[in-house]
N, CA, C, O and CB atoms as a CASP TS submission, in Angstrom:
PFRMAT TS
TARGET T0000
AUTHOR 0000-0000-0000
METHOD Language model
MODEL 1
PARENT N/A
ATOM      1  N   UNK     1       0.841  -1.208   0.000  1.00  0.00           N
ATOM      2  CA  UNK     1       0.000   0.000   0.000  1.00  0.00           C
ATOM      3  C   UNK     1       0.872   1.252   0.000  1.00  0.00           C
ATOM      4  O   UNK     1       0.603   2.193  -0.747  1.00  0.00           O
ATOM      5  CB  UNK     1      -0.949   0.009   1.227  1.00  0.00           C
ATOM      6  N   UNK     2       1.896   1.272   0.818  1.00  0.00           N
ATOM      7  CA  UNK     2       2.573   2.331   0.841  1.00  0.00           C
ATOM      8  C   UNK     2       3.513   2.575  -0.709  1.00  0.00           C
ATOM      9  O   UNK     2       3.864   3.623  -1.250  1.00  0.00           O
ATOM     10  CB  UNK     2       3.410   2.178   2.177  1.00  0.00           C
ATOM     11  N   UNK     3       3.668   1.511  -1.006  1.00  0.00           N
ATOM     12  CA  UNK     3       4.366   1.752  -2.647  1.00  0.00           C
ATOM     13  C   UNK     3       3.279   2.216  -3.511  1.00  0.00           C
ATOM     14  O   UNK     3       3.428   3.388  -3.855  1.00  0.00           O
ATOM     15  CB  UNK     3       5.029   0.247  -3.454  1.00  0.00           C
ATOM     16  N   UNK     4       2.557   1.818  -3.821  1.00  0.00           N
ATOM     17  CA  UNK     4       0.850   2.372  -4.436  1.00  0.00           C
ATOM     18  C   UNK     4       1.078   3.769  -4.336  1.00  0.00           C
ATOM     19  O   UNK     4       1.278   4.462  -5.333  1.00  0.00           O
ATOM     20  CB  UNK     4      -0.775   1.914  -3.377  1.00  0.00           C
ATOM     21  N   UNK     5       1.050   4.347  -2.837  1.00  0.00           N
ATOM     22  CA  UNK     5       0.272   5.730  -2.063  1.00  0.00           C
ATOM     23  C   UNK     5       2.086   6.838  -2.739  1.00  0.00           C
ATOM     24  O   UNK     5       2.155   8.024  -3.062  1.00  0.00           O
ATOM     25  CB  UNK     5      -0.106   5.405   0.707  1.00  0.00           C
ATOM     26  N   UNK     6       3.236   5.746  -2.702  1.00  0.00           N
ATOM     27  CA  UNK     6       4.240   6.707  -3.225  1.00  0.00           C
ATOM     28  C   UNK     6       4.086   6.972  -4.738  1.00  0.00           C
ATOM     29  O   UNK     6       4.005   8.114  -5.190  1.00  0.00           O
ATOM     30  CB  UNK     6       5.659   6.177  -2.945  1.00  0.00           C
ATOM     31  N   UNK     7       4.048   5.769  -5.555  1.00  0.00           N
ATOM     32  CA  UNK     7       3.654   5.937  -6.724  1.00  0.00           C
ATOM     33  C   UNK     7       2.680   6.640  -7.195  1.00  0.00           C
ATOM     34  O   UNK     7       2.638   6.794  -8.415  1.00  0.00           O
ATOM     35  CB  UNK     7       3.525   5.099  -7.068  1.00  0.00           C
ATOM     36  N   UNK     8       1.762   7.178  -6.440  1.00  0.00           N
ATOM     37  CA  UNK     8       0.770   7.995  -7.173  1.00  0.00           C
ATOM     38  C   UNK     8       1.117   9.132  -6.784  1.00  0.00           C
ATOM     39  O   UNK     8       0.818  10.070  -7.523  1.00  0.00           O
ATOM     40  CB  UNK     8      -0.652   7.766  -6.977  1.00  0.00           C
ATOM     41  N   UNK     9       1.787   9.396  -5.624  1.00  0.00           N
ATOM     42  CA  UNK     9       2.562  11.148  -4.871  1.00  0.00           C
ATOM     43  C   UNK     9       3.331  11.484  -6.472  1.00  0.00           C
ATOM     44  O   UNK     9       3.183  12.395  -7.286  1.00  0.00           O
ATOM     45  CB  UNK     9       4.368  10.902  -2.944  1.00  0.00           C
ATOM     46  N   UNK    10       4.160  10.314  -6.434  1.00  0.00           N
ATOM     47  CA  UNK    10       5.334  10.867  -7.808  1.00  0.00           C
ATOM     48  C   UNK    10       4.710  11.213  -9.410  1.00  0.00           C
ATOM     49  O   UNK    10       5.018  11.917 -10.371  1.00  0.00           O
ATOM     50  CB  UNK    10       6.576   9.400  -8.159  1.00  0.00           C
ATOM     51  N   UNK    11       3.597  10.202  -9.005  1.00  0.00           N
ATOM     52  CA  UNK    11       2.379  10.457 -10.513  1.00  0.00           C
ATOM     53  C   UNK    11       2.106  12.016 -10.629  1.00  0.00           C
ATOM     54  O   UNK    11       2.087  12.743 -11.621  1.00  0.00           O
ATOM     55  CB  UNK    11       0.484   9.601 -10.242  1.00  0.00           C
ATOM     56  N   UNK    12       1.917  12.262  -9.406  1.00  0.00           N
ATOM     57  CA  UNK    12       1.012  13.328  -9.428  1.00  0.00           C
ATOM     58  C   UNK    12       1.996  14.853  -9.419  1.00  0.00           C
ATOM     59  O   UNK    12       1.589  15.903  -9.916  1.00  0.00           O
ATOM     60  CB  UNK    12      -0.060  13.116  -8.030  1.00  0.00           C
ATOM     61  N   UNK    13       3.021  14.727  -8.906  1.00  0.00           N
ATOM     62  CA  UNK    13       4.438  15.649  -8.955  1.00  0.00           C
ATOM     63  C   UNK    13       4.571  15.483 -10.409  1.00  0.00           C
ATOM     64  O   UNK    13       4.535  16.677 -10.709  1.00  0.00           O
ATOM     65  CB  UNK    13       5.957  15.066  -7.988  1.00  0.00           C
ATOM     66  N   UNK    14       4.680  14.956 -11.369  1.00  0.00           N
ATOM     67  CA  UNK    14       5.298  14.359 -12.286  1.00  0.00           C
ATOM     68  C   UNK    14       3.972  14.990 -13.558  1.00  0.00           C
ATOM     69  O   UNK    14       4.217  15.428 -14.682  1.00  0.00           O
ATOM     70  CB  UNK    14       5.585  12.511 -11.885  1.00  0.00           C
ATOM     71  N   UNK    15       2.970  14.880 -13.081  1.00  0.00           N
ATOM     72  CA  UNK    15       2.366  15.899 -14.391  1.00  0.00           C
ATOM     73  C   UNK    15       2.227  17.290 -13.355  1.00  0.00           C
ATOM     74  O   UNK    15       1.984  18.267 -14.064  1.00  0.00           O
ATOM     75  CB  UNK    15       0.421  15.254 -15.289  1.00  0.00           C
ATOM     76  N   UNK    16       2.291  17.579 -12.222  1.00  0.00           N
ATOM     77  CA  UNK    16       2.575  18.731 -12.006  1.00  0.00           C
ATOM     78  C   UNK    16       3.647  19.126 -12.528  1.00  0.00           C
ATOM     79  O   UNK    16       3.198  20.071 -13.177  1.00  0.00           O
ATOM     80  CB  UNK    16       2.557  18.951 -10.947  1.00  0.00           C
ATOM     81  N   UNK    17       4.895  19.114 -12.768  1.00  0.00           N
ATOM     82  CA  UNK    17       5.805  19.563 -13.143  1.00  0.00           C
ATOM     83  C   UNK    17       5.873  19.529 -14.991  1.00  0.00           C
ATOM     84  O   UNK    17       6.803  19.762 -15.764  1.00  0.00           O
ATOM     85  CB  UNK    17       6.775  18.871 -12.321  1.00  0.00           C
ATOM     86  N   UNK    18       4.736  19.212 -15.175  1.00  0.00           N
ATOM     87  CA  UNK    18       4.529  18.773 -16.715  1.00  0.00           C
ATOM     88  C   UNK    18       3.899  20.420 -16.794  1.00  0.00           C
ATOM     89  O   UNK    18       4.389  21.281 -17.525  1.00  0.00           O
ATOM     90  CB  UNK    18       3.254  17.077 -17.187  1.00  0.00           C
ATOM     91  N   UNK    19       2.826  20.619 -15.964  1.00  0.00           N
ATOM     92  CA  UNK    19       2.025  21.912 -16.146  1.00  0.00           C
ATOM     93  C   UNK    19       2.841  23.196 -15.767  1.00  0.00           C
ATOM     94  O   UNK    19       2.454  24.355 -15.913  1.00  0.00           O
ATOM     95  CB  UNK    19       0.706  21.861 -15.241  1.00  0.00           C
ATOM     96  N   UNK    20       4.242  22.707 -15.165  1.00  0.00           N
ATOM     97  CA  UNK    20       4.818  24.277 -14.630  1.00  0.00           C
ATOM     98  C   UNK    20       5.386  25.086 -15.627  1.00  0.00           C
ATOM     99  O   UNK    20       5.306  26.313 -15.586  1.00  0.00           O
ATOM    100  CB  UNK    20       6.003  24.220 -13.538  1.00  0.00           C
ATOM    101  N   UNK    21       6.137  24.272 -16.803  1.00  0.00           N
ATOM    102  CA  UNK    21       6.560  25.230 -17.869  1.00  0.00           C
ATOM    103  C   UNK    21       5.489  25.434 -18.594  1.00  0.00           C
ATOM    104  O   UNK    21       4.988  24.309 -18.572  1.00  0.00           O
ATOM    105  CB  UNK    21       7.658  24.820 -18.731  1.00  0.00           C
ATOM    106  N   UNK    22       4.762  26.113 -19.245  1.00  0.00           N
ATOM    107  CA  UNK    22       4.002  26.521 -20.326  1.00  0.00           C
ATOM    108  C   UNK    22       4.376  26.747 -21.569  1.00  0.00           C
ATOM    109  O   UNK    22       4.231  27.806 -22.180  1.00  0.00           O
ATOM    110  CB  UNK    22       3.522  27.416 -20.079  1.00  0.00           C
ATOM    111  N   UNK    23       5.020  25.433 -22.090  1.00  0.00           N
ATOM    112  CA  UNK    23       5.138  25.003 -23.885  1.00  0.00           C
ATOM    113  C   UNK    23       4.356  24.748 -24.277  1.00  0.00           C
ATOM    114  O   UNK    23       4.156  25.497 -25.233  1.00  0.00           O
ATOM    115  CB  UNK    23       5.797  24.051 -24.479  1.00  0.00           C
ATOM    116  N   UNK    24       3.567  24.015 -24.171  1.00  0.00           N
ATOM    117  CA  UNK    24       2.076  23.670 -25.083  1.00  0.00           C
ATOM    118  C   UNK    24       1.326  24.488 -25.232  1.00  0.00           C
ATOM    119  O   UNK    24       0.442  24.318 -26.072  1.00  0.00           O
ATOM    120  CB  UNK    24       1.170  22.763 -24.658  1.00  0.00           C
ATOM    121  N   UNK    25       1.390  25.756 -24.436  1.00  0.00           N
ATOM    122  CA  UNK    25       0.521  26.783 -25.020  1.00  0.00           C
ATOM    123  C   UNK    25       0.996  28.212 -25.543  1.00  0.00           C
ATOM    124  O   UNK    25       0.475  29.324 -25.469  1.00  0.00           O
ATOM    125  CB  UNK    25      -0.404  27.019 -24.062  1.00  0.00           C
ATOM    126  N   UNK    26       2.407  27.667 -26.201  1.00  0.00           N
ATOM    127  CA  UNK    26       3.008  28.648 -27.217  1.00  0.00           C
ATOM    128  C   UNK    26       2.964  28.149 -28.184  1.00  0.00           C
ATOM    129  O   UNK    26       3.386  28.717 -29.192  1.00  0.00           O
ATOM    130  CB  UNK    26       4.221  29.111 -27.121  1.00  0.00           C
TER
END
């Protein structure tokens, strides 16, 4: 469970950091 609950922390960092630069909307 705790590998699950990390894997989805890093999921979720991981398209956050997808949304921090703004290339796709140049």
């Amino acid at each position: 469970m705790t590998t699950a609950f990390t894997n989805l922390k890093s999921f979720l960092n991981y398209i956050k950091s997808l949304q921090l630069p703004p290339i796709i909307q140049q």
